[in-house]
PyMOL CGO cylinders between C-alpha atoms (Angstrom):
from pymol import cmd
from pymol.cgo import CYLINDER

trace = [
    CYLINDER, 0.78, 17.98, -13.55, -1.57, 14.90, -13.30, 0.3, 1, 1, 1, 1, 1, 1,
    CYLINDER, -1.57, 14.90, -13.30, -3.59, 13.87, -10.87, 0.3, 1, 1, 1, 1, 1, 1,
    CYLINDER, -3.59, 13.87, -10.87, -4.67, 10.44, -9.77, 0.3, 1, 1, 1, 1, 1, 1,
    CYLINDER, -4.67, 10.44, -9.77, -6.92, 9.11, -7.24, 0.3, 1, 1, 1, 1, 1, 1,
    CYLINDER, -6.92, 9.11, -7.24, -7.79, 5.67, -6.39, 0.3, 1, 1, 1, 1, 1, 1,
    CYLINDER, -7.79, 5.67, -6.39, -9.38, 3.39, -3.92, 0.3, 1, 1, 1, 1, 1, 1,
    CYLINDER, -9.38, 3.39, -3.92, -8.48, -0.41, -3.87, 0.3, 1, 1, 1, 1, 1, 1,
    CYLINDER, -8.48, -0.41, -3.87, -10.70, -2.51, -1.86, 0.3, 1, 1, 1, 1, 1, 1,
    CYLINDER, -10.70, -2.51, -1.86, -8.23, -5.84, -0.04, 0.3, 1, 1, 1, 1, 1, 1,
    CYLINDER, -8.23, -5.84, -0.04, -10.61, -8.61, 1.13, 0.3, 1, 1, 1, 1, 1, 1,
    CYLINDER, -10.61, -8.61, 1.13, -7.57, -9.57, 2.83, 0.3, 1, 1, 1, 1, 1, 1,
    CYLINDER, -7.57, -9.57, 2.83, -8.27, -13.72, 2.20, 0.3, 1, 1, 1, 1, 1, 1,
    CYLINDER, -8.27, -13.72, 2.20, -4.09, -13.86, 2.73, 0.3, 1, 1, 1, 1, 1, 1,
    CYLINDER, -4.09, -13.86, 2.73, -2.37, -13.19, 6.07, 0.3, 1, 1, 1, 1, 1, 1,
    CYLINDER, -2.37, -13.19, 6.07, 0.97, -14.11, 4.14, 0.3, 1, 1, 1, 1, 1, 1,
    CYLINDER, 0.97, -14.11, 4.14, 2.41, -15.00, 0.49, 0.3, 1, 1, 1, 1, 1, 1,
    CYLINDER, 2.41, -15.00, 0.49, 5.34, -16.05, -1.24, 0.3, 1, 1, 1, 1, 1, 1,
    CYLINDER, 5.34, -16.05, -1.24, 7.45, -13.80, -3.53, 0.3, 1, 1, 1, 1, 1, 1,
    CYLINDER, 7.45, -13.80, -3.53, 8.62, -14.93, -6.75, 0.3, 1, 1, 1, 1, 1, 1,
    CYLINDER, 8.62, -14.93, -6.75, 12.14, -15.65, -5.31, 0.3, 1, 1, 1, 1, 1, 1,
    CYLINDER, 12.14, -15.65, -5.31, 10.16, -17.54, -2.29, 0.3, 1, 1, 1, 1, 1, 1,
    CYLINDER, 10.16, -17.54, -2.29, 10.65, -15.27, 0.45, 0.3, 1, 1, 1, 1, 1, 1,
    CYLINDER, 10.65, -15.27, 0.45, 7.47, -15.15, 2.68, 0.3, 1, 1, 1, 1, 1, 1,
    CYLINDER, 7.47, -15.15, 2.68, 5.99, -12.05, 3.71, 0.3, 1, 1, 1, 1, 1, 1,
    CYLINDER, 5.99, -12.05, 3.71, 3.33, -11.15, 6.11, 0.3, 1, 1, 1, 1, 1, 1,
    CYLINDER, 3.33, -11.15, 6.11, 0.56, -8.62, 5.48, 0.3, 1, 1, 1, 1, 1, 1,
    CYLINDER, 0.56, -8.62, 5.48, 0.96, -6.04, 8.25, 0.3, 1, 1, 1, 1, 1, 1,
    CYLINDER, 0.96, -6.04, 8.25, -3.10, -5.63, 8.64, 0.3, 1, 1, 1, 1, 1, 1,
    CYLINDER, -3.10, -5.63, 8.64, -5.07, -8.28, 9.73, 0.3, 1, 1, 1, 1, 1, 1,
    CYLINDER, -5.07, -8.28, 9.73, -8.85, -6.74, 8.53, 0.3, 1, 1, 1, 1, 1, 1,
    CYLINDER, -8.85, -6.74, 8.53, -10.10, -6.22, 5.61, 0.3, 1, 1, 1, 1, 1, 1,
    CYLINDER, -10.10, -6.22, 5.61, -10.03, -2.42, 4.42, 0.3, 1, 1, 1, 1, 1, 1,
    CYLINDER, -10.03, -2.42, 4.42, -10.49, 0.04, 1.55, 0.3, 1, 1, 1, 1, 1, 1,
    CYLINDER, -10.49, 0.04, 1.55, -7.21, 1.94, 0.68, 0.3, 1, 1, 1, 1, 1, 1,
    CYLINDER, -7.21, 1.94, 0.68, -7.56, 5.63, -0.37, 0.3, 1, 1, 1, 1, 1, 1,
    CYLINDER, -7.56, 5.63, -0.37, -4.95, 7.07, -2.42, 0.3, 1, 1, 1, 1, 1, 1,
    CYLINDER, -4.95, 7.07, -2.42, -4.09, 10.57, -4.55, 0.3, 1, 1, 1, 1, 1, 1,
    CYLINDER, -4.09, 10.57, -4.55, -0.88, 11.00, -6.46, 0.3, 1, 1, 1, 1, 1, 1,
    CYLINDER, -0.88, 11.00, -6.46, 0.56, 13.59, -8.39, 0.3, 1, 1, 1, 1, 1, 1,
    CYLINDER, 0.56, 13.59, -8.39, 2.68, 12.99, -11.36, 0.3, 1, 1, 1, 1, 1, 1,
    CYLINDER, 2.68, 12.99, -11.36, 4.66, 15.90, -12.70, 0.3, 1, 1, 1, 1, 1, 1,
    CYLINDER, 4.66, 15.90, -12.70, 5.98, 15.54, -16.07, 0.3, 1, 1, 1, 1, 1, 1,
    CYLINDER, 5.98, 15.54, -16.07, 8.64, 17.26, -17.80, 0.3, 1, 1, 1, 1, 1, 1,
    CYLINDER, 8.64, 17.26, -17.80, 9.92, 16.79, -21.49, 0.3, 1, 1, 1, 1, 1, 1,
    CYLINDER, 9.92, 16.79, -21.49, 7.49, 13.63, -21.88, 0.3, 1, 1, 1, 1, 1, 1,
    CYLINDER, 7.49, 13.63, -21.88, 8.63, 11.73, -18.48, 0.3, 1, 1, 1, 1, 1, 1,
    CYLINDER, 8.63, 11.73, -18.48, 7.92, 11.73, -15.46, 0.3, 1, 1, 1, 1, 1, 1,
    CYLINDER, 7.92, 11.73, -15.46, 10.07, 14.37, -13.20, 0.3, 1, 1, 1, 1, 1, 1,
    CYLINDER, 10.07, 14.37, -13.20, 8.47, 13.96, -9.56, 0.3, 1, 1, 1, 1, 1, 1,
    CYLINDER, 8.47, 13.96, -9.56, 5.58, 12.00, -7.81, 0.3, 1, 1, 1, 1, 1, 1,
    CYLINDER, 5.58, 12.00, -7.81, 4.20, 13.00, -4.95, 0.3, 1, 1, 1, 1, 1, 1,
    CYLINDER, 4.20, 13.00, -4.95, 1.58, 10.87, -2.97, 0.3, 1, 1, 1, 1, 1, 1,
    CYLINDER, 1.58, 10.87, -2.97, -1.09, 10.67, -0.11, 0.3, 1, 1, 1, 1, 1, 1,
    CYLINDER, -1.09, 10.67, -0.11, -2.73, 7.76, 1.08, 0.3, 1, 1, 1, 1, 1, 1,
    CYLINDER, -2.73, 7.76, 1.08, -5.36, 6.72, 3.90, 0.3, 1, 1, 1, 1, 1, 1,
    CYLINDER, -5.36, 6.72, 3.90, -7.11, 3.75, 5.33, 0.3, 1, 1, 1, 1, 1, 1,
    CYLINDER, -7.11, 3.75, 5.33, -10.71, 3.68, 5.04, 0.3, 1, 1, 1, 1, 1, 1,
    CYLINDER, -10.71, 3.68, 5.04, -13.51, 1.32, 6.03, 0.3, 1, 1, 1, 1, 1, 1,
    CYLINDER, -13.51, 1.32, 6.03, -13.86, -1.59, 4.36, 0.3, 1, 1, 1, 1, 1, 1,
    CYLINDER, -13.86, -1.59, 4.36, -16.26, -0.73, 1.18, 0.3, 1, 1, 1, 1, 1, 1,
    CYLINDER, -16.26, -0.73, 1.18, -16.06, 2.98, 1.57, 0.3, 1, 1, 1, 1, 1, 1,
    CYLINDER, -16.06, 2.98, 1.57, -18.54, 4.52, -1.02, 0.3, 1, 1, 1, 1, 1, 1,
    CYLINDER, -18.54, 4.52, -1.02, -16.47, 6.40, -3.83, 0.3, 1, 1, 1, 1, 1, 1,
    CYLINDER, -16.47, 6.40, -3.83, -17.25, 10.53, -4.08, 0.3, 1, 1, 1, 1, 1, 1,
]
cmd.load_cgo(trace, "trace")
């Protein structure tokens, strides 16, 4: 098993944006925010068999443990 946790900040300076085959989307949250996030990767015979994740919004910034 491996474990992986990670927190991405979004400024959130886009409301919307163009794919590459120019569909629009729309960003469903309209703040900025800090994304929390731990996956586990279980890997069998070299490759990857299962992945389970978790993930959580956090305050904008949130200070890393």
């Amino acid at each position: 098993l491996v474990v992986a946790i990670d927190y991405e900040d979004h400024a959130l300076r886009y409301t919307t944006y163009e794919t590459l085959d120019g569909a629009v989307q729309h960003v469903p949250v309209e703040y900025p925010y800090t994304l929390g996030q731990l996956e586990i990767f279980r890997i069998v015979d070299g490759r990857i068999s299962r992945i389970e994740g978790l993930s959580a919004f956090l305050p904008y910034y949130m200070p890393r443990p």
